[in-house]
TIRO-2110 file (N, C-alpha, C; in Angstrom, 1 decimal):
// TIRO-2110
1.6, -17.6, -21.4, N, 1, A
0.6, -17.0, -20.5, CA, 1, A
1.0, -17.3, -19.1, C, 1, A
0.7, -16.2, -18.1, N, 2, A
1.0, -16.8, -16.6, CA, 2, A
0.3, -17.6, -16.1, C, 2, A
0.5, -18.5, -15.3, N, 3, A
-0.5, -19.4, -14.3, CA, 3, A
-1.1, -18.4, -13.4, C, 3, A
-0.3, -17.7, -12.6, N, 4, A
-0.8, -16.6, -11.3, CA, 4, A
0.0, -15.3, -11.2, C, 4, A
-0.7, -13.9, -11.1, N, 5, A
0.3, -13.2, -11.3, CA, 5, A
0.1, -12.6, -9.3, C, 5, A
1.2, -12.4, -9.0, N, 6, A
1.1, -11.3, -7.7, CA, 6, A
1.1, -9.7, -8.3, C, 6, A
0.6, -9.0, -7.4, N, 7, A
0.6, -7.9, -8.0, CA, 7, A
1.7, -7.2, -6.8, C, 7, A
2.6, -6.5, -6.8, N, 8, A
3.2, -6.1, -6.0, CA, 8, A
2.6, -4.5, -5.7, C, 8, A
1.5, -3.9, -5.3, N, 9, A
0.9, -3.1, -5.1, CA, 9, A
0.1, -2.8, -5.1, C, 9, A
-0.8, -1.6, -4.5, N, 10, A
-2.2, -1.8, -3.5, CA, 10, A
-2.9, -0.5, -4.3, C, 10, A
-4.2, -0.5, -3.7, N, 11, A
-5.1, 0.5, -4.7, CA, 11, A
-5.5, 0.4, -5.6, C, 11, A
-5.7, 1.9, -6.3, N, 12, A
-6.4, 1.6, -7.4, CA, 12, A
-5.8, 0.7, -8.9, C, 12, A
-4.4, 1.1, -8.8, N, 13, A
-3.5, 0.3, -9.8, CA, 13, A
-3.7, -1.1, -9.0, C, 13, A
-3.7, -1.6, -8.1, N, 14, A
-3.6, -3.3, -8.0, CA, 14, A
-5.2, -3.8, -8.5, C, 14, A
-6.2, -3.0, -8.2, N, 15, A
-7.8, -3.0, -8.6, CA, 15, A
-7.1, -3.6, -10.3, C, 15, A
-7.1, -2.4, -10.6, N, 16, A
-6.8, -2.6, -12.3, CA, 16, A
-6.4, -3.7, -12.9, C, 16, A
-4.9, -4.1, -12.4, N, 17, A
-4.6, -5.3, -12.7, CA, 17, A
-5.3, -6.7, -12.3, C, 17, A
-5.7, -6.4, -11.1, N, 18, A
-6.5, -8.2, -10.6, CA, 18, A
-7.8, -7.9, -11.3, C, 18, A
-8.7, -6.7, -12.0, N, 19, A
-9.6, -6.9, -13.2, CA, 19, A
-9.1, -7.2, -14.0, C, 19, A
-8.0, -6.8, -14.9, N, 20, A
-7.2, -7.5, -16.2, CA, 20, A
-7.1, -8.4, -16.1, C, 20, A
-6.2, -9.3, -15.2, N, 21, A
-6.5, -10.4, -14.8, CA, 21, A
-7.4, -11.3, -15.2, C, 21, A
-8.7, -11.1, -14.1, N, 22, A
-10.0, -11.9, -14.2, CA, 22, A
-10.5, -12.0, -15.3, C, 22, A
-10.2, -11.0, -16.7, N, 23, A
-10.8, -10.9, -17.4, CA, 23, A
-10.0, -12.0, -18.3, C, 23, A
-9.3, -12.2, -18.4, N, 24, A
-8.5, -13.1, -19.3, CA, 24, A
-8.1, -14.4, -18.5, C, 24, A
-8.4, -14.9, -17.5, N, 25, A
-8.6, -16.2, -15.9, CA, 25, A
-7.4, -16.0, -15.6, C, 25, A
-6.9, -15.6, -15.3, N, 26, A
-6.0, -15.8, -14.6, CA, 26, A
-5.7, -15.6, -12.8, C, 26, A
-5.6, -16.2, -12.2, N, 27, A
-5.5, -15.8, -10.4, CA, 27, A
-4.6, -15.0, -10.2, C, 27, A
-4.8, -14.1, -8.5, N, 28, A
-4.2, -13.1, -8.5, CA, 28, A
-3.8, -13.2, -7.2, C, 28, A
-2.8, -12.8, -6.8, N, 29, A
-2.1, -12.9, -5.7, CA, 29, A
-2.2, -11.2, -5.2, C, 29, A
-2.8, -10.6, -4.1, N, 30, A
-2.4, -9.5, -3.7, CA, 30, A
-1.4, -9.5, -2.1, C, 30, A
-0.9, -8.3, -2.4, N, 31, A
0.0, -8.1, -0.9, CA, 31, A
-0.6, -6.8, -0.3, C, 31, A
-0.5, -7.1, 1.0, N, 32, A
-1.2, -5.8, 1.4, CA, 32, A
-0.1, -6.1, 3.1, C, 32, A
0.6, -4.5, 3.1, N, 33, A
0.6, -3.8, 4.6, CA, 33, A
-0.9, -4.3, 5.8, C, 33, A
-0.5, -4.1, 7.2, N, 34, A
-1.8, -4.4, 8.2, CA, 34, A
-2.3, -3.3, 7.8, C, 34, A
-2.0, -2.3, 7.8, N, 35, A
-3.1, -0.9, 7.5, CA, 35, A
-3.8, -0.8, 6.2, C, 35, A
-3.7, -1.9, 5.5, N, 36, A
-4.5, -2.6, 3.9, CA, 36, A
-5.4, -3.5, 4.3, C, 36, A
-5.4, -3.9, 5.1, N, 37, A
-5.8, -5.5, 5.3, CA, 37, A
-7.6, -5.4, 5.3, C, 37, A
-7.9, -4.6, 4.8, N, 38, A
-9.6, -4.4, 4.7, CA, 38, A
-9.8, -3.5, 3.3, C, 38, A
-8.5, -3.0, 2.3, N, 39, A
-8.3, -2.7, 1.0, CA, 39, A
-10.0, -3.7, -0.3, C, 39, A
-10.0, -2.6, -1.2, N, 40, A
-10.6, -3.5, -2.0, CA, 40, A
-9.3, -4.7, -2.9, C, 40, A
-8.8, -4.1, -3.2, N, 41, A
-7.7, -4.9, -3.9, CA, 41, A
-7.2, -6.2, -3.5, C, 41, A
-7.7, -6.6, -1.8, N, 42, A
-7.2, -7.8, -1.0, CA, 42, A
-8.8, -8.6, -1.2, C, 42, A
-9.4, -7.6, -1.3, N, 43, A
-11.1, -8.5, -1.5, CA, 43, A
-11.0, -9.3, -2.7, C, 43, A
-10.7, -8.5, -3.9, N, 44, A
-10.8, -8.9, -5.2, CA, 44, A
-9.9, -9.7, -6.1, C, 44, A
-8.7, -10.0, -5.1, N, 45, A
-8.1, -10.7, -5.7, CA, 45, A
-8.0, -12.2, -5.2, C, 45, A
-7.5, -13.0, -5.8, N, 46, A
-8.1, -14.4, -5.5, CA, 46, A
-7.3, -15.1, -4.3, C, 46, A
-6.2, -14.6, -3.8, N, 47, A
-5.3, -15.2, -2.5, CA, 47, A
-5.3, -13.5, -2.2, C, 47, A
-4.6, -13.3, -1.1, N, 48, A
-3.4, -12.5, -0.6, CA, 48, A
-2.9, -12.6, 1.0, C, 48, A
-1.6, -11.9, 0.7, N, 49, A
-1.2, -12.2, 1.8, CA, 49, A
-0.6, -10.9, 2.9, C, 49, A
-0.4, -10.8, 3.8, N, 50, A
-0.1, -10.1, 4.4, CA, 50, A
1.5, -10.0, 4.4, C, 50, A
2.6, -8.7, 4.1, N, 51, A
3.8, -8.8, 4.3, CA, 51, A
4.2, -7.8, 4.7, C, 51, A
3.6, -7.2, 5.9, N, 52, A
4.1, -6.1, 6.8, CA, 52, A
3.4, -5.2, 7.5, C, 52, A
4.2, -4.5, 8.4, N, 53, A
3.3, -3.2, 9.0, CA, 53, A
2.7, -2.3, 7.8, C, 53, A
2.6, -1.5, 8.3, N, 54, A
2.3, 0.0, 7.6, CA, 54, A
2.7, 1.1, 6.8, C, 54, A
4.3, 0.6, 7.7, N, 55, A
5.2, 1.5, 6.8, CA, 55, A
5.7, 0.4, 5.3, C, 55, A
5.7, 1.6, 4.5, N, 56, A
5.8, 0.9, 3.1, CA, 56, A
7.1, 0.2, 2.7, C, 56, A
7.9, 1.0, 3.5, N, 57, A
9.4, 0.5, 3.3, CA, 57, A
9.5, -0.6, 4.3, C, 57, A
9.0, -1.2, 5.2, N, 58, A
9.0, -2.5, 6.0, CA, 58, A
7.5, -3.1, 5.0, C, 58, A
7.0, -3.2, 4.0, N, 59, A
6.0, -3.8, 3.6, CA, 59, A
6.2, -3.4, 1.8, C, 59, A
5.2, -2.9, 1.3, N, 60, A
5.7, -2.5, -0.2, CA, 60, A
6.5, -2.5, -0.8, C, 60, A
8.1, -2.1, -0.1, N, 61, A
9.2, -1.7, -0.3, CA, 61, A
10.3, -3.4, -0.4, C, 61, A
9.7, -3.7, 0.8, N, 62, A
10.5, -4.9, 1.2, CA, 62, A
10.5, -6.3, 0.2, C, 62, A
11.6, -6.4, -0.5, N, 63, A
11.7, -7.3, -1.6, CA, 63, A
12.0, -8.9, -1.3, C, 63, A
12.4, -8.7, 0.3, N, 64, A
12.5, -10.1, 0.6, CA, 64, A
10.7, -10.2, 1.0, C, 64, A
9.9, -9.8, 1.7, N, 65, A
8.7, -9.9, 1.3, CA, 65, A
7.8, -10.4, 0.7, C, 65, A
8.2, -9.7, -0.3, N, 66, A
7.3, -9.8, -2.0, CA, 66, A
7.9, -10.9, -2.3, C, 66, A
9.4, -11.0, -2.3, N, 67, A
9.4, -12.7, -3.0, CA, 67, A
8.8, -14.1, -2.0, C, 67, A
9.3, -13.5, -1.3, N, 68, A
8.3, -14.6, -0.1, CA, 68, A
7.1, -14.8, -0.8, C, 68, A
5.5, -14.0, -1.0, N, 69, A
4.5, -14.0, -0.7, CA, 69, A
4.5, -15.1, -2.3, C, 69, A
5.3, -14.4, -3.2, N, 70, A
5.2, -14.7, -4.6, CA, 70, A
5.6, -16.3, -5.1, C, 70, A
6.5, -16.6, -4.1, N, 71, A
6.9, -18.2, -3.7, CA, 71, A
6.0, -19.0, -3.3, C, 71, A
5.7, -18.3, -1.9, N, 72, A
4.6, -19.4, -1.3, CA, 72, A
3.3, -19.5, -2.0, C, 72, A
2.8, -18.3, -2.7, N, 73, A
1.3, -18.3, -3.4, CA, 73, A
2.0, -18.8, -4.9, C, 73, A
3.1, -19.6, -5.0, N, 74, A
3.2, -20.1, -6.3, CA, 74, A
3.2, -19.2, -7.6, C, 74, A
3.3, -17.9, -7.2, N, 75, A
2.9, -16.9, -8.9, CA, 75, A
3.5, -17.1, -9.1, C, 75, A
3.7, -17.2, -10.7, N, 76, A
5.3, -16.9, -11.3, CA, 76, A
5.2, -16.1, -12.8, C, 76, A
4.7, -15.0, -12.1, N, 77, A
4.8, -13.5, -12.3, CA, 77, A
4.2, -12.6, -11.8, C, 77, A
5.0, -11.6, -11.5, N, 78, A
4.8, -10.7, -10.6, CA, 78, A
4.8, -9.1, -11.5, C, 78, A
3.5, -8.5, -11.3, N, 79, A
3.1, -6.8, -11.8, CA, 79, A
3.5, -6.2, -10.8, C, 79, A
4.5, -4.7, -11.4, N, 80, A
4.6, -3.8, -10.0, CA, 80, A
3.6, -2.9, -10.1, C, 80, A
2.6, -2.8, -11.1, N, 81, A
2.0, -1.5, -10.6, CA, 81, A
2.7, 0.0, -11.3, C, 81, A
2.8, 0.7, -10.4, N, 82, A
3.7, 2.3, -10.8, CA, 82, A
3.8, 2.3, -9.4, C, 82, A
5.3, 3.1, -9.3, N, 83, A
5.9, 3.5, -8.1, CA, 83, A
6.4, 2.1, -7.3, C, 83, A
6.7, 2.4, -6.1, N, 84, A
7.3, 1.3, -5.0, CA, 84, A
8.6, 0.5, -6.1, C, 84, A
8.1, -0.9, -6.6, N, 85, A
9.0, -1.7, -7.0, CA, 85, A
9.2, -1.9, -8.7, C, 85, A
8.0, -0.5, -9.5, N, 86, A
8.3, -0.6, -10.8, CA, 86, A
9.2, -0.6, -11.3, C, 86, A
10.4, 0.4, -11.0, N, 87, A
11.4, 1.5, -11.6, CA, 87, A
12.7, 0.5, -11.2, C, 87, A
12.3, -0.1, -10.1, N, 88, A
13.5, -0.7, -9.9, CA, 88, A
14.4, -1.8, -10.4, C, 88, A
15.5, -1.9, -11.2, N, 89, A
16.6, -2.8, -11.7, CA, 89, A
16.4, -3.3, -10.8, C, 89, A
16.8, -3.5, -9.7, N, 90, A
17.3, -5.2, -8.5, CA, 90, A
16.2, -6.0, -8.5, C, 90, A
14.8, -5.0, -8.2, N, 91, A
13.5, -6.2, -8.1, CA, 91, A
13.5, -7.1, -9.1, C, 91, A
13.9, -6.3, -10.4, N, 92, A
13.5, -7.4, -11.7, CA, 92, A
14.5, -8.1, -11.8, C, 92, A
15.7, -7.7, -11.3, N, 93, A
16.9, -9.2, -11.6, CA, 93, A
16.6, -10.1, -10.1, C, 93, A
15.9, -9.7, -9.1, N, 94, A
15.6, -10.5, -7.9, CA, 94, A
15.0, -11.5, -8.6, C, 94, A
13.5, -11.2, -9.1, N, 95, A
12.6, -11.6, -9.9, CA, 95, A
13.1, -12.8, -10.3, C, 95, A
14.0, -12.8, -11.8, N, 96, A
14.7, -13.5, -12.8, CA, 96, A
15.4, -14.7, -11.7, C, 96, A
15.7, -14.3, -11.0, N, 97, A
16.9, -15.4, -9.9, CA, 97, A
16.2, -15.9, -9.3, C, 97, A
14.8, -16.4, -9.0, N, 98, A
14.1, -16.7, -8.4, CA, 98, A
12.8, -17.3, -9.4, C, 98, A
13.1, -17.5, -10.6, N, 99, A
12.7, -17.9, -11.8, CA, 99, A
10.8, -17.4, -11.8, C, 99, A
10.7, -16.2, -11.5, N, 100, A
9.2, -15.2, -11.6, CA, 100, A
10.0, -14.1, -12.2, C, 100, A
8.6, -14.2, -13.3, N, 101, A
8.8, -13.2, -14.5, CA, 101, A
7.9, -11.7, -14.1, C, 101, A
9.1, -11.1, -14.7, N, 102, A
8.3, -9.1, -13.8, CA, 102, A
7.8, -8.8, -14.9, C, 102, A
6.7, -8.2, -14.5, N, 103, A
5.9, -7.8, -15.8, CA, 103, A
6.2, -6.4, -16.7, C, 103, A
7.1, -5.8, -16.9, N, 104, A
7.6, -5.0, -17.1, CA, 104, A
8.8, -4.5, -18.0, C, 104, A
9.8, -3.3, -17.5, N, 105, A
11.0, -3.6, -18.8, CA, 105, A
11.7, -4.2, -18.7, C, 105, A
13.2, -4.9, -19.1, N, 106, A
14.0, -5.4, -18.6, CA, 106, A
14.8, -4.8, -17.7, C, 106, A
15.2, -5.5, -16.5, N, 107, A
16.6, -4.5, -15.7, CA, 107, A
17.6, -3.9, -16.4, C, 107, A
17.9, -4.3, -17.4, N, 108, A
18.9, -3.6, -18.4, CA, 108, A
18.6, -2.2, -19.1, C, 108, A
17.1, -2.4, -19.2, N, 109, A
16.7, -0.8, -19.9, CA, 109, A
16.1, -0.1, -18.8, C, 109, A
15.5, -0.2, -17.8, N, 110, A
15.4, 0.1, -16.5, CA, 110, A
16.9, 1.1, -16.0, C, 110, A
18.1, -0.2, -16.0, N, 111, A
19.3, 0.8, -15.9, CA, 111, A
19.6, 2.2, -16.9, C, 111, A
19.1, 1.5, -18.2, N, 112, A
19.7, 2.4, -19.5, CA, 112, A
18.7, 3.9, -19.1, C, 112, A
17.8, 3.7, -18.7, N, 113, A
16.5, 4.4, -18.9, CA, 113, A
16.1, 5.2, -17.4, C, 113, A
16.5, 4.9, -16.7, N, 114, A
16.1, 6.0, -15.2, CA, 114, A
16.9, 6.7, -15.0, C, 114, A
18.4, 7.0, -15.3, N, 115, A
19.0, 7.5, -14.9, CA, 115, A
19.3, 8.7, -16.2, C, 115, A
18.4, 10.1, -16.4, N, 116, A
18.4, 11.3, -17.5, CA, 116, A
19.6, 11.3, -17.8, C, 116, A
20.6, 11.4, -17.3, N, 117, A
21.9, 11.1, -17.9, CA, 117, A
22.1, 10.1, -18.9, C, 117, A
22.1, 8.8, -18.6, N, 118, A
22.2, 7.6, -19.4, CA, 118, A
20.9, 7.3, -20.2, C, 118, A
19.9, 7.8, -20.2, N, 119, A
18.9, 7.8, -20.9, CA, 119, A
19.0, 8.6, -21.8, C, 119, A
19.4, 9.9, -21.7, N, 120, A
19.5, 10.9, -22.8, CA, 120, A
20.6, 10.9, -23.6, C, 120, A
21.8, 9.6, -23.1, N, 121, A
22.7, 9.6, -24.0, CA, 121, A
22.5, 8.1, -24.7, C, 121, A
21.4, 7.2, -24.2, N, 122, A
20.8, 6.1, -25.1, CA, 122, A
20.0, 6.7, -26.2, C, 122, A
19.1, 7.8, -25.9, N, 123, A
18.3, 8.2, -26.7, CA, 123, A
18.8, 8.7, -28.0, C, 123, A
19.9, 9.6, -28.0, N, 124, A
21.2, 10.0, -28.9, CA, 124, A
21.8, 9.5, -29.8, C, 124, A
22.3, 8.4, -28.8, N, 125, A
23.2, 7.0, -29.7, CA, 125, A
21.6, 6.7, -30.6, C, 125, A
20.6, 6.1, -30.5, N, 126, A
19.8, 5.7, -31.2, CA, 126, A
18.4, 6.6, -31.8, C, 126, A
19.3, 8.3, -32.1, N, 127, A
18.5, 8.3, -32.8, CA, 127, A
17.3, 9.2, -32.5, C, 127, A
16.9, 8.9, -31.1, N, 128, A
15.5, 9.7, -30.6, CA, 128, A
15.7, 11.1, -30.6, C, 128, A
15.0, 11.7, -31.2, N, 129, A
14.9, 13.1, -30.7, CA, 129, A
14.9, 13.5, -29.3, C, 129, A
15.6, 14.6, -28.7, N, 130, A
15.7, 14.7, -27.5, CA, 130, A
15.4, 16.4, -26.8, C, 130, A
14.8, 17.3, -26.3, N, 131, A
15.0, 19.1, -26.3, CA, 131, A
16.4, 19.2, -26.2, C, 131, A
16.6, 20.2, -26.6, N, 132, A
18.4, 20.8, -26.2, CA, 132, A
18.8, 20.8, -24.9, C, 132, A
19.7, 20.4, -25.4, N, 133, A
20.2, 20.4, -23.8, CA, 133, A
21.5, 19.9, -23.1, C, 133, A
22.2, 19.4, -22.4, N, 134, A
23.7, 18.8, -22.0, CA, 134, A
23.7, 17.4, -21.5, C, 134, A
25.0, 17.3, -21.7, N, 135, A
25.3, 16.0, -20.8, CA, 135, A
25.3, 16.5, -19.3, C, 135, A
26.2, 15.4, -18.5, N, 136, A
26.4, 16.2, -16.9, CA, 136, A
27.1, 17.5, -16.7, C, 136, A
26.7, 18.4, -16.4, N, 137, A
27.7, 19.9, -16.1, CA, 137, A
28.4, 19.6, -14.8, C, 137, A
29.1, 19.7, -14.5, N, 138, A
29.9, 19.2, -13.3, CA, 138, A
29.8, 20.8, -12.3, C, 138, A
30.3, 22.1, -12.9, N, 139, A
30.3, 23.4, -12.2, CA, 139, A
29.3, 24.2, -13.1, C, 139, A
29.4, 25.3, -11.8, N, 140, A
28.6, 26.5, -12.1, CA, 140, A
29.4, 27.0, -13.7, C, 140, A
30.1, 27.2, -14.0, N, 141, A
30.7, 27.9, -15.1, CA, 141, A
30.3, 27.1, -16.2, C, 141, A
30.2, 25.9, -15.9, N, 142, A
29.6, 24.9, -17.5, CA, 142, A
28.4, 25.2, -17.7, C, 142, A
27.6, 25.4, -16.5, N, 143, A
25.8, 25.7, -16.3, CA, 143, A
25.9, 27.2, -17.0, C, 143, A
26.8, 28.1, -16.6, N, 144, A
26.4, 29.4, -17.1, CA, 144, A
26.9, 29.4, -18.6, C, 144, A
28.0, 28.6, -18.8, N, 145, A
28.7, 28.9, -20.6, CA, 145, A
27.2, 28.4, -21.4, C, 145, A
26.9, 27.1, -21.2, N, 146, A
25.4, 26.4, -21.6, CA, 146, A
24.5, 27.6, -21.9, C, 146, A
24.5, 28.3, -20.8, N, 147, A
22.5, 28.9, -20.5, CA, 147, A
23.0, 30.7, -21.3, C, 147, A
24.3, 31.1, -21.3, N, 148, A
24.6, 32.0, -22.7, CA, 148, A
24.8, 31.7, -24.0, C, 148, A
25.0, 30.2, -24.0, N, 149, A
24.8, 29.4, -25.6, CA, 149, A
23.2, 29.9, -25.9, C, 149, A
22.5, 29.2, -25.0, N, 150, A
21.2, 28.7, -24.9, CA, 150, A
20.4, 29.7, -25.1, C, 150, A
20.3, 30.9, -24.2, N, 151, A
19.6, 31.7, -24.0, CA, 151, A
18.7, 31.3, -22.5, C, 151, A
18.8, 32.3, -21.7, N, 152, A
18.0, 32.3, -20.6, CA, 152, A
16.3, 32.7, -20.8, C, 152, A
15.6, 32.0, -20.0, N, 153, A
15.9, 31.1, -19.0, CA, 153, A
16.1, 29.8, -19.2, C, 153, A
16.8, 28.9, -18.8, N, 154, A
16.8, 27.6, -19.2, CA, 154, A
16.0, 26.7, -17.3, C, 154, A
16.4, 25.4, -17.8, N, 155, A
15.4, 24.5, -16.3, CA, 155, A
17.2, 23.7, -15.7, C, 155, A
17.7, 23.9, -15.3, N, 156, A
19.0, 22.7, -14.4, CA, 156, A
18.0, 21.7, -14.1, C, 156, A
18.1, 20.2, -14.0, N, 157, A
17.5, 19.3, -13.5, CA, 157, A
18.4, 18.5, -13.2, C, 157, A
18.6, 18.1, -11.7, N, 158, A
19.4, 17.3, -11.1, CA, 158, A
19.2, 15.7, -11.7, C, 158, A
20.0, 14.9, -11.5, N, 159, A
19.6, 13.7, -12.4, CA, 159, A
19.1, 12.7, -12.1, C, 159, A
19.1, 12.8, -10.6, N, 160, A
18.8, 11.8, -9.8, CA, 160, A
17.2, 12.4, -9.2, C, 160, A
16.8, 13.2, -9.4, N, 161, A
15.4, 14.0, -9.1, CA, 161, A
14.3, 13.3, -10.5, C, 161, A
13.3, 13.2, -9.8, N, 162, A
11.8, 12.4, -10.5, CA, 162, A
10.9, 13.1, -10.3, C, 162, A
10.1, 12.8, -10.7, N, 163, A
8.6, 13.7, -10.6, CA, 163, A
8.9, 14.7, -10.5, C, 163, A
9.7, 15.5, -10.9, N, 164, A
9.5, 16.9, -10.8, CA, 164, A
10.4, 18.0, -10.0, C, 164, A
10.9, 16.9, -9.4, N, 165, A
11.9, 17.5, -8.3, CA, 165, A
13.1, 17.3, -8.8, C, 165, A
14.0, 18.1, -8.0, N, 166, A
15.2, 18.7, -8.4, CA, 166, A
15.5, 19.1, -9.5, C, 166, A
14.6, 20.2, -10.1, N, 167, A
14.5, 20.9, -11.2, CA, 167, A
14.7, 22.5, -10.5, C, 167, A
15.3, 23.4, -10.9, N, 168, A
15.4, 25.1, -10.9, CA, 168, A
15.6, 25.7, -12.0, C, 168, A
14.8, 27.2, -12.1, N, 169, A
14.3, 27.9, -13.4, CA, 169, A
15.9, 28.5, -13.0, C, 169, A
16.6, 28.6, -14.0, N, 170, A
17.9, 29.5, -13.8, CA, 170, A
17.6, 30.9, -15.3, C, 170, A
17.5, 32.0, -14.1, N, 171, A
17.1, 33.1, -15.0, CA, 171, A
18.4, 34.0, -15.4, C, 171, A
19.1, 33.7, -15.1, N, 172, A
20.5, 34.7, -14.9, CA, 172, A
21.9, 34.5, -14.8, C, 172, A
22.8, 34.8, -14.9, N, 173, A
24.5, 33.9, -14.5, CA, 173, A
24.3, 34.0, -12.8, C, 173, A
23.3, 34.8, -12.0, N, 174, A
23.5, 35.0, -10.6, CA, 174, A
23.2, 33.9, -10.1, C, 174, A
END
């Protein structure tokens, strides 16, 4: 079990967790931007600290920061929440080198697993069902040989695109 967890994230997800938390005793460390600094999430949780302006990428974002807040308030484990520092491989091997445990996947399957490319060819090697579909196409000619295999319309989805983005409905060879 943890002694203290930080939560690396504000709102309604940091709410969530510093209630999980409480509910099982454990203390909670919140971080909050100055434009947070009157958040419920900073009320409710049992310390927090302040580690930046506004902008998320000088505050949320910023991992020298977060391990700061996470050192000095003693947690030694840290929740990301979703978004900002979840997804990210480096936080969680920061984490690990700094002997605070990320509450989450390993950096290893993090790597295996964000990147649709290397995720859809882990899922393969092991088995998972996956929709039809390719490895990387490199040119237009591999997209179009594909989508007359396939049948049009098919979806291109860039690999490096999330939520939804960098996706196009390709209706045609045009």
């Amino acid at each position: 079990m943890f002694k203290k967890v930080l939560i690396a994230n504000r709102g309604e997800i940091a709410v969530r967790i510093i209630r999980a938390c409480r509910e099982i005793g454990i203390p909670t460390v919140a971080i909050y931007s100055q434009a947070d600094a009157n958040s419920l999430h900073v009320r409710l949780a049992t310390e927090a600290y302040c580690i930046g302006p506004a902008q998320s990428a000088k505050s949320y974002l910023s991992i020298p920061a977060i391990i700061s807040a996470a050192l000095v308030s003693g947690a030694d484990a840290i929740h990301p929440g979703y978004g900002f520092m979840s997804e990210r491989a480096d936080f969680a091997e920061i984490c690990a080198k700094h002997g605070i445990k990320f509450i989450g996947p390993t950096a290893e399957a993090m790597k295996k697993m964000g990147d649709k490319a290397t995720a859809r060819k882990t899922m393969i090697e092991n088995n998972v069902p996956v929709t039809p579909g390719t490895g990387i196409l490199k040119t237009p000619e591999e997209v179009k040989e594909f989508a007359r295999k396939a049948g049009y319309p098919i979806i291109l989805k860039a690999t490096a695109g999330g939520g939804g983005k960098g996706m196009r409905i390709v209706r045609n060879d045009d």
